[in-house]
Each structure stands twice: as structure tokens, then as C-alpha cells.
N, C-alpha and C positions, 0 to 999 in steps of 0.2 A: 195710785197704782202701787201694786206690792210687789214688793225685791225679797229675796231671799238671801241673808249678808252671811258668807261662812266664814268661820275661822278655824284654824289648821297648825298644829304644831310643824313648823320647821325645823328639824335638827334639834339645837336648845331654844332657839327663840321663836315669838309668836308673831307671824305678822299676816297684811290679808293678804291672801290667794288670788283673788280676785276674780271668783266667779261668778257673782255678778255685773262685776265691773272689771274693763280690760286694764291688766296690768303686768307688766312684766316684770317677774323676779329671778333676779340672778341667785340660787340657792347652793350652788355647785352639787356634785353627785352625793348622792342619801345613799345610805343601806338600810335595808331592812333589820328587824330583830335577828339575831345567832339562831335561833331554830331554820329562819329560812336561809341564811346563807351557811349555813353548813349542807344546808339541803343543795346549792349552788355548786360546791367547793368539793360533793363525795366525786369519789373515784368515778369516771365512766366505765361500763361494761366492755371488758377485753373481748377484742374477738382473735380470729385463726385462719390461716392459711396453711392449705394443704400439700405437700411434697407428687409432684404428680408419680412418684411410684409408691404411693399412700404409706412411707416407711417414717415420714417423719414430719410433725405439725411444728409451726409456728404460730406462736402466741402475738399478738401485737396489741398494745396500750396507747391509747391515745391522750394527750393533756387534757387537764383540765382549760375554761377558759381562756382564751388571751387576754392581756390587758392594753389599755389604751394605746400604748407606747405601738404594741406592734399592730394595731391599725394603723397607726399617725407612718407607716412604713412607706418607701413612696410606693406611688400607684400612677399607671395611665392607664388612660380609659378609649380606647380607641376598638371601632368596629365592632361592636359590642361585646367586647373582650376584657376584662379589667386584671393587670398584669403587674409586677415588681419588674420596673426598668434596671435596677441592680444586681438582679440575680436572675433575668431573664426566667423566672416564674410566675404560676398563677399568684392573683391577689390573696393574701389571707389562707392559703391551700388546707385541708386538710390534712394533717401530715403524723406519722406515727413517733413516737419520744421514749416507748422503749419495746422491744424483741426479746425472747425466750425460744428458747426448742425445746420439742420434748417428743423423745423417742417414743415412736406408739407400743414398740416390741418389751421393751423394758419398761413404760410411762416412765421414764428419768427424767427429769428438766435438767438441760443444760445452760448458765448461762453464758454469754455471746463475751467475750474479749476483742478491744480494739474499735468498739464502735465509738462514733465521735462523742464527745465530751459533751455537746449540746445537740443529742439525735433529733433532728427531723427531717426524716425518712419519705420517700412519695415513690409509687410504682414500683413496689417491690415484686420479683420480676421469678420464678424460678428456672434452675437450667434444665430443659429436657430429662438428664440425666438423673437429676435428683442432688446433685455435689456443691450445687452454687445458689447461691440467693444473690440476685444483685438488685439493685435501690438507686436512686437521688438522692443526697444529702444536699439539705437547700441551707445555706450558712449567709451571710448577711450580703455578700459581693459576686458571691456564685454558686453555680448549680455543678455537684460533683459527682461523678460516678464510683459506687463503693460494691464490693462483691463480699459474702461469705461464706467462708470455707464449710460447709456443713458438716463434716468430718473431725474438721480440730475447731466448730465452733469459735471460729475469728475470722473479723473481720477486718479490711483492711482500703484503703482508697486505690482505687483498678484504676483511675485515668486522670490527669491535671487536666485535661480540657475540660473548660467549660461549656457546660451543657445547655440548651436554648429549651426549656421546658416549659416554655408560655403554655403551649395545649396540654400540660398536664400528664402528658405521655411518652410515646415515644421507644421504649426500651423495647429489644427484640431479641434472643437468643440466635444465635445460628441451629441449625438442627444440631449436628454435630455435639454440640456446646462447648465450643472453642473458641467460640465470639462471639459478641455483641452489637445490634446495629444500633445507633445513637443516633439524633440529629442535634450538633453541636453550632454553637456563634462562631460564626466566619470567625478565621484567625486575622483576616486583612478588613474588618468592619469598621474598624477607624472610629475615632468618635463620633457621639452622636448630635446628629444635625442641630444648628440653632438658628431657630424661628428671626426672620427677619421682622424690624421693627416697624417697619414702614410697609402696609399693605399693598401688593402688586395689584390690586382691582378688587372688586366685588365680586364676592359671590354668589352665582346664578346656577342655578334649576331650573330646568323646563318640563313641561309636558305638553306633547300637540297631539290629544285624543289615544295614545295607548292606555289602557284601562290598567290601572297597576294601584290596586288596593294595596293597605300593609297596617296590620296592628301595629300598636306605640311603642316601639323600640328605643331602648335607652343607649346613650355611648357612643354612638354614630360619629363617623367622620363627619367633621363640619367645616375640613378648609384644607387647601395643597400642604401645609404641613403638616396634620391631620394624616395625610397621605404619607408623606415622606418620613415619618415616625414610623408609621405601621409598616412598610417596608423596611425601614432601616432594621424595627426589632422583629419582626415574622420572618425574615428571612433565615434560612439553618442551612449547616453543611450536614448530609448524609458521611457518616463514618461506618466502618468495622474496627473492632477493638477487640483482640487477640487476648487471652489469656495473660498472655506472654507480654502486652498491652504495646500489641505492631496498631498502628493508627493507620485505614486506608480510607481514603477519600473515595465519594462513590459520589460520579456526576460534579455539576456545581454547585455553588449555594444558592439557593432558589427560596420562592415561599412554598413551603410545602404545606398541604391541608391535610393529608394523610400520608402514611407509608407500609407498605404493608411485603413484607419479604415472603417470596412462593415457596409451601414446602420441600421444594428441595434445593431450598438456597439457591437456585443458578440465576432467578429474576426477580426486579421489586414492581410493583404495583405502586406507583407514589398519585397525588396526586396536587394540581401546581395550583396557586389562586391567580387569578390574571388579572390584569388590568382594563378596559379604567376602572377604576374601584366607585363603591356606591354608597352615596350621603344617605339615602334610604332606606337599608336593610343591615346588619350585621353580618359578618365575615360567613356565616355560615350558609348564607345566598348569594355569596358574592359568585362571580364565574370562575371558573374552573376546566383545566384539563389533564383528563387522568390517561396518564402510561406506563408501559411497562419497559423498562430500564433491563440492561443485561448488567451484570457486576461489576460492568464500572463504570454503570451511567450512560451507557449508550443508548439512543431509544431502539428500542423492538417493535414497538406497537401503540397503536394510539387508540385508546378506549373510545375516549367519547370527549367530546369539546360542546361542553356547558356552560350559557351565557348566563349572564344577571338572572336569579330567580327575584324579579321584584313586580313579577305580573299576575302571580297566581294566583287564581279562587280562593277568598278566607276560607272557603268551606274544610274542615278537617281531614276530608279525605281527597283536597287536591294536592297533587304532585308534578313537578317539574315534566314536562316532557324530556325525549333521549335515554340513553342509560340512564341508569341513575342503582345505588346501592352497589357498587362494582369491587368484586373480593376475589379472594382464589376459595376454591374448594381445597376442605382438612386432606383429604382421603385421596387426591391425586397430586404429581409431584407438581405443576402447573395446568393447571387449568381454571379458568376466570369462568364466574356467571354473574349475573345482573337481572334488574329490569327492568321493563319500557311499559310506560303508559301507552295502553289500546289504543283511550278514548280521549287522548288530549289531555289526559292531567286533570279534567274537569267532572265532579261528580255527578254536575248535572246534564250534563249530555248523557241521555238513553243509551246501554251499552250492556251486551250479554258478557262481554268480557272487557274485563279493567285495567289489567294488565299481562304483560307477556315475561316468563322466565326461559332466561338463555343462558347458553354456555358457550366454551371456547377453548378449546386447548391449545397447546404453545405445538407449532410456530404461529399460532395464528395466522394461517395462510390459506384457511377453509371459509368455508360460510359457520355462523353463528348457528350453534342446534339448539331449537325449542323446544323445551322443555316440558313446560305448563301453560295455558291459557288459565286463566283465572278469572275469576270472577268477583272480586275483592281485590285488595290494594295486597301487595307483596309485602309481607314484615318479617320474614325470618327464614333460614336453612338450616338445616345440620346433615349431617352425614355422616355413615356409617364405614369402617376398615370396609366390607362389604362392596361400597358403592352404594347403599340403600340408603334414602335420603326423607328428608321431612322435610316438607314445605309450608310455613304457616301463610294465610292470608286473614286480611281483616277489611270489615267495613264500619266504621267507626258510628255513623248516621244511624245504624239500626243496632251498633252493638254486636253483630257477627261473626264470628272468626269460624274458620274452617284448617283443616291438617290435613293432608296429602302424604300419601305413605307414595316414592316413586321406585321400583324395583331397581336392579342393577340394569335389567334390561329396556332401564324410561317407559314401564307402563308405569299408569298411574292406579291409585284405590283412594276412596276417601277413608279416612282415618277416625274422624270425628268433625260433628256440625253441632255450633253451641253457640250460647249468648255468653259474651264477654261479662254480661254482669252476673249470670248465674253463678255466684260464686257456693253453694252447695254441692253443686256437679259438675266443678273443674276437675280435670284429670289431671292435672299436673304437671309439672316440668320434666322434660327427659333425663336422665342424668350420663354425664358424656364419663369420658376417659382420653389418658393421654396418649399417643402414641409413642415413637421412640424418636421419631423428631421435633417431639414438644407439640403436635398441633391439636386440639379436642376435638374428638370424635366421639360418634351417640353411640353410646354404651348398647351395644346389640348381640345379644348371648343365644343360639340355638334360635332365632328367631323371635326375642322375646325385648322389650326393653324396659327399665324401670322410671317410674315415674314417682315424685316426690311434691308435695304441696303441704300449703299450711292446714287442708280439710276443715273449713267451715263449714260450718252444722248449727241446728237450732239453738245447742244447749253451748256453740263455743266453739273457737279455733281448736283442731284435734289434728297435730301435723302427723300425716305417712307415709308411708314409701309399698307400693303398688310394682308390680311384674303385668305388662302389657305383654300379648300375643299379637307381633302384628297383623297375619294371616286373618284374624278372626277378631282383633279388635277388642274380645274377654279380657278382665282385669283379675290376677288375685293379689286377694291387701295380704302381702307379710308383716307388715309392725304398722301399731296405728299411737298417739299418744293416748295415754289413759291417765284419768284423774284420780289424783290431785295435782299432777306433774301436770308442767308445759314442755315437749320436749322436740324438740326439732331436727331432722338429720340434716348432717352438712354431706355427710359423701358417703358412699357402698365401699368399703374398702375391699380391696384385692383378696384378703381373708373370707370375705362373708362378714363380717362386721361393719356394723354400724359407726360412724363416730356425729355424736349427737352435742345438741346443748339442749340442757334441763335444767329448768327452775319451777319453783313452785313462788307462793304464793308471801311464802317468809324466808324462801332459801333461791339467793343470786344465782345466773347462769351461770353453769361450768360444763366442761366439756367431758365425758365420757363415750367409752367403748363399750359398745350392746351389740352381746350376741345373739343373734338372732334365733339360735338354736334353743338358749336354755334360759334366756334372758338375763342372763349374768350382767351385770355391769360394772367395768371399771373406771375410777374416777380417774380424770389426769389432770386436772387443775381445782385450786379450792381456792375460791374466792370469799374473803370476807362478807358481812356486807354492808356498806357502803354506808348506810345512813342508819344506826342501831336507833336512833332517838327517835325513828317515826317509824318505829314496829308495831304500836300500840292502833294506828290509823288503821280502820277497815276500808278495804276494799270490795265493790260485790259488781258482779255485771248484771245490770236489772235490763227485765223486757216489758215492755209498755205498748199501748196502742193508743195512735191519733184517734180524730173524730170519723175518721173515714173508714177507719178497720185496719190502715197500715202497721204492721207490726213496727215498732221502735228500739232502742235498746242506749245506753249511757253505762258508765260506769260512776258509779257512787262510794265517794269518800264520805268519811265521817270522823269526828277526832277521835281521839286515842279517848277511852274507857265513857264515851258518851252513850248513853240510852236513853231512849224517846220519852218513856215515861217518865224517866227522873225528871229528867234534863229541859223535856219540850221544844218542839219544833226551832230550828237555826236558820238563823241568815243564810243564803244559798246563793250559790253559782253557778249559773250555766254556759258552758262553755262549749263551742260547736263550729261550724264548717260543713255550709249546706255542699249536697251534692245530688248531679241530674242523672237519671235514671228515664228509660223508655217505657220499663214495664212494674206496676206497684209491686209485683211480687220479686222480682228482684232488689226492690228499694228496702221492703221489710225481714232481706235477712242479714241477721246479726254477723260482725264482723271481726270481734275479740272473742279473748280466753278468757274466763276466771279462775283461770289457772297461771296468770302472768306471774311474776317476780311485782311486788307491791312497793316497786321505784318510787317514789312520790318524785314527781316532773318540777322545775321550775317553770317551763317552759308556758306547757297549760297549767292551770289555777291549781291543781291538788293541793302545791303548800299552803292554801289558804284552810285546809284542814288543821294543818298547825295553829290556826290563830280562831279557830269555835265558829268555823263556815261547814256547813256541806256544800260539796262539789259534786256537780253531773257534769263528768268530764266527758269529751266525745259523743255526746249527744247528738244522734240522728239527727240530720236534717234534710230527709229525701225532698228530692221535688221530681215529681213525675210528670212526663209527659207521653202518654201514649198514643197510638195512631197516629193521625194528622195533627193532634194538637204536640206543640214544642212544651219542653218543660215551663220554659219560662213564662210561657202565657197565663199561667195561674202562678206564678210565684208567690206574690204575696201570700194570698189566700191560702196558700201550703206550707208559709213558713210561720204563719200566725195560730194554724192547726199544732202543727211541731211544736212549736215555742208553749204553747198549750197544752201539750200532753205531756211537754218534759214535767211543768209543774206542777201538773194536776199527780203525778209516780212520785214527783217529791212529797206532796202534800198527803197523797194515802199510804204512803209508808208512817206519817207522822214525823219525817225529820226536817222537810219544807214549812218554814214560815211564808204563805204567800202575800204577806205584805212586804217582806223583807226577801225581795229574790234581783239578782244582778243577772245579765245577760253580755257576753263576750265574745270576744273571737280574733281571730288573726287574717290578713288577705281579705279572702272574699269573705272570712268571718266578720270580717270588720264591715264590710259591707252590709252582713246580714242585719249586724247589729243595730247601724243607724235604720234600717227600713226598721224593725222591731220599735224599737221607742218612737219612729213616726209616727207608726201605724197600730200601737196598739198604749193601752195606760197600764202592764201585766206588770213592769217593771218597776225600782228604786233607781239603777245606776245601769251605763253602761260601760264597755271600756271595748273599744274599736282600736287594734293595732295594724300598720301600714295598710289600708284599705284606698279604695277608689269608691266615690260617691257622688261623681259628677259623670254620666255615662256618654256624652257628649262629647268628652274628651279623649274617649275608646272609639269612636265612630266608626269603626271599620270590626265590629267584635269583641265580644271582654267574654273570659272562661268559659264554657261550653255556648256560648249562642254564635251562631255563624249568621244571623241577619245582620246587615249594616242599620246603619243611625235612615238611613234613605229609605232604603226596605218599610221599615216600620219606627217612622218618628217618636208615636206614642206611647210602643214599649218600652224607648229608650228614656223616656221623658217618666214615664208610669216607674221602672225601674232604675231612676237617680234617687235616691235619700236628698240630694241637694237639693235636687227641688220641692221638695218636701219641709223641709229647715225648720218651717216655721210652726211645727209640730211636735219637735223636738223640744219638749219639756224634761223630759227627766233628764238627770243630769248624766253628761256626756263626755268621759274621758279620753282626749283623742293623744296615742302617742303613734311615731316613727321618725323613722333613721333620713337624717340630712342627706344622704346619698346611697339612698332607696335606686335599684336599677334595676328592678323589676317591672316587664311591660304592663304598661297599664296602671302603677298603681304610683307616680311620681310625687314628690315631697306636695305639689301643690295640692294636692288631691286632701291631703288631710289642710292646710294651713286653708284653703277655702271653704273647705267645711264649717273649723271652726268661726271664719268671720261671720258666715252666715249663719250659725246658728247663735255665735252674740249680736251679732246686730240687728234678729229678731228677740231677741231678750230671753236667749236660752241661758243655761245654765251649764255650762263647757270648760276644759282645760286641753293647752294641747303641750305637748312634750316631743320637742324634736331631739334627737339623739344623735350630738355631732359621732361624724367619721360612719356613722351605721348603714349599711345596707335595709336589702330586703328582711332579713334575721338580724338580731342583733348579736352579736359572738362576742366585747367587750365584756370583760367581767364588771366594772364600772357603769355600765349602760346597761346590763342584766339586775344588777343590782339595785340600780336606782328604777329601773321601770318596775322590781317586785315594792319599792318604797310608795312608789306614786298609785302601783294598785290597792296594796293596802289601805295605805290613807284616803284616797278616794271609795274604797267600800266602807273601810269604819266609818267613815261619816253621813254617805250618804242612805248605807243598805244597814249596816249592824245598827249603827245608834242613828236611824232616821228618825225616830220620835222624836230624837233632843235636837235636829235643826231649830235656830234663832230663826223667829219671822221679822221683820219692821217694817214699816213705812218708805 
């Protein structure tokens, strides 16, 4: 029998790999060559926050990667929530490291005095008035609240209490803007609890026949102290915090799951988690009951008391029964609405209407007024100074959403009826404004309102801004992007100006002011750009068709000063992330600009243009299912077409070598990827990151399929790559993060992969990435997984001729 024996430079020394034979080598972290990690290391693209009386933008910069050190930071992982026990925030946060202002009326930049020595910033917050920017500054021990002065541009620390920021959120203006509402760590919290060494009993689950399916959730309570953690640190004190920085206590300290203050300050909306708590679901179906609090915590009213959601229909468009979505309306000083499922919460019970919206104003001592029946699932309001409101629904199963225009007087008009995936003929998002007590409200002028979207179209994302009548439902477009530019609005300002970001295709976003009148524009930021050394890399959005007629489309790199004919066809990447779609002609339209800023990604393969690869990056990969048939029912068969017509557009351009083409992906990329080298011989290599390949182990559902493993055994069997394994010949590089906590896609999912495909005598490597999640954010573990893709395509896709064969 023949083996294939490879050898691989590590680092400086040569030793085997062992892919044909299992062995483990301790290498420590690789880097790639300086081209790609300079690609790693440029600046990320600034973005902006706007002054809600449009007088004044802030700039906000985010770091570049973290390094090991601040993963290795502690972490608990309770109720599916992964949190820093030392500073009572989220795990890992995204967090901003440096701020600029810049007056729109002058374009001045001013910058920011007194912010901390080591900024990182979370929920930066503005005040009503326009005068105050306030933030979290997350520092190693604790969560601080900082405000700045907009005026003298300094900042300075508003509060020594510590802040309880596990949810990420929390900060709230008073209208007024004379205060702040916080939810801080009890001052009497006492240390925290420790785990007895000796077990009080086993732990026991039951179930006696209530039907309570649940996809694979990660971080789960697993034991009474489990419990007693999660309370000790989910617990918060509701505060106000004065200017003046007066601290008042509002209510106890409780767990609170939301909080939400009514426009006109006098009452909260919070809402509590209750106990017993559940081994089964995460914190975000735990039960809950939502009230309304007068200002010092007294209850008012009791919304709604919500048990365990751990019984409902996998199907995507079920929902809890009871209230459920419970807020205050922008536009009155108190008043609550919500919704209630019709039909049970269950999609498939037959039903003309799906759900009910209701309202309620303060004293809450009337009956609840209905609003809408509906016919789809409730997902969104907005509302007008007016009283005029927008009501979205959706029906996920067919792709539907429908908008409701409801008068002041609660008639209703349909507004617009469309397919969520038609994305050619979205209208867009409304665009709101602020009022004078901070709340947003739908931008609604003489009857008219504007709507803004990125405009997908055949030849490419063309973002506009449109003026809606809502009377008559006619659109006229005022500004559309036009090429060679990609330009995007962030907001209508108060002037009639635009404030846009634009880039093109060799020049970084920045932000400008567009008049709308004469199309003037002024710049207010200039950004370098970022990575000069890979300007030379072409970028093109190409459009292709499967064997079926579906229209297709990828974006194609190529290296800097390469031509087909000199040069002749390259080693090629395809790199992709199927998605389901109900109807083909939604599936075949294109979905990017070629007019983007030509970032070359770490992320997806691009840098591999640095090293004489073409890359089809974002490579369609529709699967359609229409009528009766579910997408999934022909998967294969549509992802073997796809994977087929990426390389038949590489190979008639002439920059595809198809003997030399690799195939990749992330998630359910990864997924795709093992069915691909099962099921077809198209390939050289592949490289699958954090995926699931055992479907078995989802039994209750994985990404868009709502049938169970019970439902239909054989899809689920037909749709595992694992059980496939023993097909898997080409070679197969499997990496992901040791504490992966994404549902569905757990560390085992890859380390049983690879046993099965060497102990059928594949050809595998696998790369676990201690401390790594679902993404990996580790500059050390971004680096070395660009190390191990590399080396894995030089050998197996660029220099596949010179593989050693032996005995």
C-alpha cells in the first residue's frame, strides 16, 4: 500500500509533520513572512459617532489585535455568558483605545485631554443635550464611569463606583442630562463565594414527557455553585449619578436582565431573572419578570411574568408565549407596548394572525389597547414626534417581512410587502432623530421620511438615501453612490447635508460632508492607508454562472504586477460560506461593490495574494430551496455546481490553474469544505476552521434547518462530512480554538474529524488554538494559523507536483 510521507520546514528546523502518520509536535507559535503580518499589524478602519444635535462627530479607533496575555485574563463562563470576574465585564469586549472630535461647522479636530493613560472605552453614551459624551473605562480591577466635557474637550472620571458591566451595557442619560442611570456591584457583595470541596449530592435532571427541544448550547450551568456564582456576579444596584456626581440608589440589588428609563424620567422598565435557573438554556431563556419601578424602586406594575423558555418549537419563527419585546414608546412621556403570540408561539399551528401588538400608558390602570394583528412575527417599532409609527413584521420560513404605517389616529396602511432576500428592491432603513430628551424618533418631515440602504444592484453595492411619501408610499432618490467611489451615509444632518464615508478602491474610508445641493464635498478626516505594500494587488468583483443558470459573483485577487499571459495560470483559493435562500433569483444577486477600499483581509485568504495565489474570495455559495423542497434537500448537489463554477471563472479568465486550486472556509465554511473534498476529486487541499462535521451531535437543528435528527435521520446522516471520512483524500487541514463556544460547532467536532479521517488513512492536520473562541482575536494564534495555512497550501496546492511518494 502507498503512503504519501511529507516533510515541512518548521521555524529553522526540519522535522515530520506527520501526515501520514499521527504525531504530535510541540512547534510553539509560527509567524508568517513580513508581508503578511504587516497585513495583520495595519491600522483598523476608524469609525464615528454622531452628536445627536448633528454639531459635532466623534472619531473612535479601535486596537489593533490583543495578545495572548489578555486572553489568558480571567474568565467565567456561566449561563452562557463568558465574563471577567475582576472587573465585572464582558470577556475579551470590544473596546475603543483612542477618541478625537471634530467640529462639523469648522471640520477642526480637537483632541480629547485627561482620558486614561491606557483607554479602553465601551458604551460611549451621548448626553441628550449634545455637552457630555460618557463611557466605561474597563481597567484591570474595575469597570469606571468617565464623562467628557464636549466644550473644553476633557475628560475626566464622573464616579468611583464600580460599575457591574457583564451585559455589555447599561448606561442611560436622564432626559434632562443632569444624570446618569448605571447599574453598579452592590457596595455590600462581600466576597465571592467558594465552591465547597466535598460534593452535597449528584446532580439530577429530569424530564417526564414535556417536549422541550434545545440546540447545543455552550457555558451552561452545570452544578449549585454554577448557580451561586451567577448570582453572586449578575446581580447589580440600579443608580442615578448627578453631574454633581450625588449617587441614588433606585430599588435593590437584584439580577436585572434589562433596564430601560421612560421618557420622561419619572419610571423604569427593568426587567428581573428568576429563579430556579436552567442547566438547559442560557441566561437569555432563563424566566424573567418585567416591571415598572416609580424612582425609587417601588413597583407600579407588573408587565408580564415569564417562565423558562426551554420548550419551544426549534422552528425559527417560534416564540415564547405572553408578552414578550416589552419597551416604552420614544414619542410619549410613558407608555409601554409589546407583543403576544396569537398562535402559541408555534409556526406550525395554522393561523391568520401570528401575533398581537399592544399598548399601555402609565397609570396602567386601563385595559391594554391593540394595536395590530398581524400576520408574521413582530420584530420592530419606531415612531414619529407625530405619534406616527412603523411597524415591521416578519416571517422568517418564507423570507417575508411586511411595514405598517399606523396613523396617530391607530388606522393602519400597509406600507410595503417584500422578500427579505430580495436584496435589489429593499427600501431601506428609516432614518430617525433625536428629540430633546435623548429618545430617537423616525425622522418624519411634511409627511415624508428618508430612507437610507447600502442599494444592491447587478453591477454592485451603490449606497443612497431616498425621501418616502408615506400617504402614497412613492420614493424620490436624492443622492445615490456613483462610481468609482463607495460612499455610504451615516446621517441627514440638521443642515441638509450629508455626512458620508467614501472610499474607493486605492483610497481608505474617511468621512466627509456632501451637499446635497451642489455636491460639494468636504473632507473631515484623512486616513493614511494602512497597508502601502499591497497596493500593487488587484481586486475585481467578477460574475459567473453555475450549471443551472444561477447567477454567481466572488471577488478576485491577484498579485501585484501579475498578467495571465506572461505569467500563466496560479495556484488558487477559494474561499466561501454557503447560504440558503427560498427562491434562485434571490440567491443570484450580487452582494458587494467594486468599488470597496482594496483592504487585503487576514481574515479570509486575500494575503495569500502576497505569496503568487489567486484568491475568489466570498465566493457564492447559494443553496436554494424552493416550494416544498427545503434548501437542504439538494445541498450537495448545489454546493458541487457552486464549487464548480467558482473554478471553471477562474480558469476562463486564465488566472486558475485547475489542477492546483484549494478550497476553504470558516463555521459552516468549514463544513462546506469537508462535504467538498468528500464528494468531489476538484481539489489539491483544504483548510476547514472551527466547523461541525458530525450532524448528530446538533440533533435538534444546525443553521438554517429546522428539522430534528428524528424528523429526517437521513438528511442528517447524508449531511455529516463525518460520515463520509473515508473519502476524504485530499489533504485536509483542520484548525480551531480550545474554547470554541459557539452553538453547535464544539472543540470535539474538529479533534473527531481528524481521527476519522486518519484512521481511515487520510491525509490531515489539526491545530487547536489554546485560549481561542469561536474567532480567534490572539495576535499569536492569528498569526500562526496564517503560518499553518500557508505551509499547508505551499505544499500541498503551489508545489503539489513535487510531493515525495514511497512505499
Amino acid at each position: 500500500m502507498k503512503k504519501f510521507v511529507s516533510v515541512v520546514l518548521l521555524g529553522a528546523a526540519l522535522c515530520l509533520s506527520g501526515y501520514a502518520h499521527s504525531t504530535s509536535v510541540d512547534i510553539g507559535y509560527q509567524q508568517p513572512v513580513k508581508e503578511i503580518v504587516d497585513i495583520v499589524d495595519a491600522a483598523p478602519t476608524p469609525s464615528a459617532s454622531l452628536s445627536p444635535n448633528g454639531q459635532t462627530m466623534l472619531t473612535l479607533t479601535y486596537p489593533a489585535l490583543p495578545v495572548l496575555a489578555d486572553l489568558a485574563a480571567p474568565e467565567y463562563r456561566l449561563a452562557g455568558v463568558r465574563f471577567n470576574p475582576a472587573n465585572s465585564s464582558p470577556a475579551m469586549p470590544r473596546y475603543v483605545s483612542a477618541l478625537q472630535l471634530i467640529d462639523l461647522a469648522s471640520t477642526k479636530t480637537n483632541a480629547i485631554t485627561g482620558l486614561p493613560a491606557d483607554l479602553k472605552a465601551t458604551n460611549l453614551t451621548w448626553s441628550p443635550d449634545s455637552r457630555y459624551l460618557a463611557f466605561i473605562q474597563l481597567d484591570a480591577n474595575q469597570a469606571t464611569l468617565w464623562r467628557i466635557d464636549i466644550a473644553k474637550a476633557k475628560a475626566s472620571q464622573w464616579s468611583k463606583s464600580r460599575l457591574n458591566a457583564i451585559w455589555g451595557a447599561g448606561l442611560q442619560w436622564s432626559a434632562d442630562s443632569q444624570a446618569i442611570y448605571a447599574l453598579t456591584v452592590p457596595a455590600k457583595r462581600g466576597a465571592e463565594p467558594v465552591a465547597s470541596k466535598i460534593p452535597t449530592g449528584p446532580i439530577i435532571t429530569e424530564a417526564r414527557g414535556r417536549t422541550a427541544p434545545a440546540r447545543t448550547y455552550q457555558d451552561l450551568l452545570k452544578d449549585k455553585h454554577d448557580e451561586i456564582l451567577f448570582s453572586y456576579y449578575f446581580t447589580s444596584q440600579l443608580v442615578k449619578i448627578s453631574l454633581k456626581n450625588k449617587l441614588t440608589t433606585i430599588g435593590k440589588p437584584t439580577l436585572f436582565r434589562s433596564v430601560e428609563v421612560s421618557p420622561d424620567n419619572q419610571l423604569v422598565l427593568v426587567s428581573r431573572i428568576e429563579q430556579p435557573f436552567s442547566y438547559a438554556v442560557p441566561v437569555s431563556r432563563f424566566a424573567y419578570t418585567s416591571e415598572v419601578w416609580n424612582s425609587s424602586g417601588k413597583l407600579v406594575y407588573t408587565v408580564a411574568q415569564n417562565p423558562v423558555a426551554d420548550n419551544m418549537p426549534i422552528a425559527f419563527d417560534a416564540v415564547p408565549t405572553g408578552r414578550r419585546y416589552a419597551s416604552w414608546r420614544s414619542d410619549l412621556p410613558a407608555t409601554l407596548y409589546w407583543a403576544e403570540a396569537a398562535d402559541g408561539g408555534d409556526p406550525a399551528q395554522q393561523a391568520t394572525v401570528r401575533d398581537q401588538l399592544f399598548q399601555l400608558a402609565a397609570p396602567f390602570t386601563a385595559e391594554p389597547q391593540k394595536l395590530l394583528d398581524l400576520s408574521f412575527r413582530f420584530s420592530g417599532l419606531m415612531t414619529a414626534a407625530n405619534g406616527t409609527m412603523l411597524v415591521w413584521e416578519n416571517w422568517w420560513q418564507d423570507r417575508l417581512e411586511k411595514v405598517w404605517q399606523l396613523a396617530p389616529d391607530q388606522s393602519a396602511s400597509l406600507l410595503w410587502e417584500r422578500s427579505s432576500e430580495d436584496r435589489y428592491n429593499a427600501p431601506g432603513s428609516p432614518l430617525t432623530t433625536a428629540a430633546a430628551n435623548g429618545q430617537r424618533l423616525l425622522r418624519l418631515e411634511q409627511g415624508q421620511i428618508y430612507l437610507t440602504g447600502v442599494g444592491a444592484s447587478p453591477e454592485g453595492n451603490r449606497p443612497f438615501i431616498d425621501k418616502m411619501t408615506l400617504t402614497t408610499g412613492k420614493t424620490e432618490r436624492l443622492w445615490r453612490s456613483e462610481a468609482p467611489f463607495y460612499e455610504y451615509v451615516y446621517s441627514l444632518l440638521p443642515s441638509g447635508k450629508l455626512l458620508t464615508q467614501r472610499e474607493s478602491t486605492d483610497v481608505p474610508p474617511d468621512f466627509y460632508l456632501r451637499d446635497l445641493q451642489s455636491g460639494e464635498l468636504t473632507a473631515l478626516t484623512q486616513t493614511p492607508h494602512p497597508m502601502p505594500q499591497t497596493k500593487g494587488i488587484s481586486r475585481e468583483l467578477i460574475n459567473y454562472k453555475r450549471a443551472d443558470g444561477i447567477p454567481m459573483s466572488a471577488t478576485l485577487l491577484l498579485p501585484a504586477g501579475y498578467q495571465p499571459e506572461r505569467d500563466g495560470p496560479l495556484p488558487t483559493m477559494i474561499w466561501a460560506y454557503p447560504r440558503e435562500f427560498r427562491s434562485a433569483a434571490a440567491a443570484g444577486q450580487v452582494s458587494d461593490s467594486p468599488y470597496r477600499f482594496n483592504r487585503i483581509s487576514y481574515w479570509t485568504p486575500q494575503f495569500l495574494a502576497t505569496q503568487g495565489y489567486a484568491v475568489l474570495d466570498n465566493a457564492t455559495m447559494p443553496i436554494v430551496g424552493e416550494g416544498d423542497k427545503e434548501p437542504n434537500d439538494s445541498f450537495i448537489q448545489q454546493l458541487v455546481m457552486n464549487a464548480e463554477a467558482a473554478i471553471a471563472a477562474g480558469v476562463s479568465r486564465k488566472v486558475t490553474d485547475p489542477n492546483r486550486v484549494a478550497v476553504g472556509g470558516h463555521s459552516y465554511g468549514a463544513f462546506m469544505t469537508a462535504h467538498l473534498l468528500a464528494q468531489t476529486k476538484l481539489f489539491k487541499a483544504g483548510i476547514a476552521r472551527s466547523g461541525a462535521y458530525n450532524r448528530s451531535l446538533t440533533p435538534f437543528g444546525f443553521q438554517s434547518e429546522q428539522r430534528t435528527l428524528w424528523d429526517d435521520t437521513n438528511l442528517y446522516t447524508q449531511l455529516s462530512p463525518f460520515f463520509h471520512a473515508e473519502k476524504i483524500k485530499t489533504p485536509l487541514l483542520l484548525i480551531h480554538g480550545t474554547d470554541d463556544n459557539n452553538a453547535g460547532t464544539f472543540p470535539m467536532q474538529s479533534e473527531r474529524m481528524y481521527q476519522a479521517v486518519k484512521g481511515l488513512g487520510g491525509t490531515t492536520r489539526l491545530v487547536m488554538l489554546p485560549l481561542e473562541s469561536h474567532g480567534y482575536r490572539a495576535r499569536e494564534s492569528v498569526l500562526h494559523m496564517l503560518w499553518e495555512t500557508v505551509s499547508w497550501l505551499d505544499e500541498f496546492v503551489k508545489n503539489a507536483d513535487t510531493t515525495i511518494k514511497t512505499e
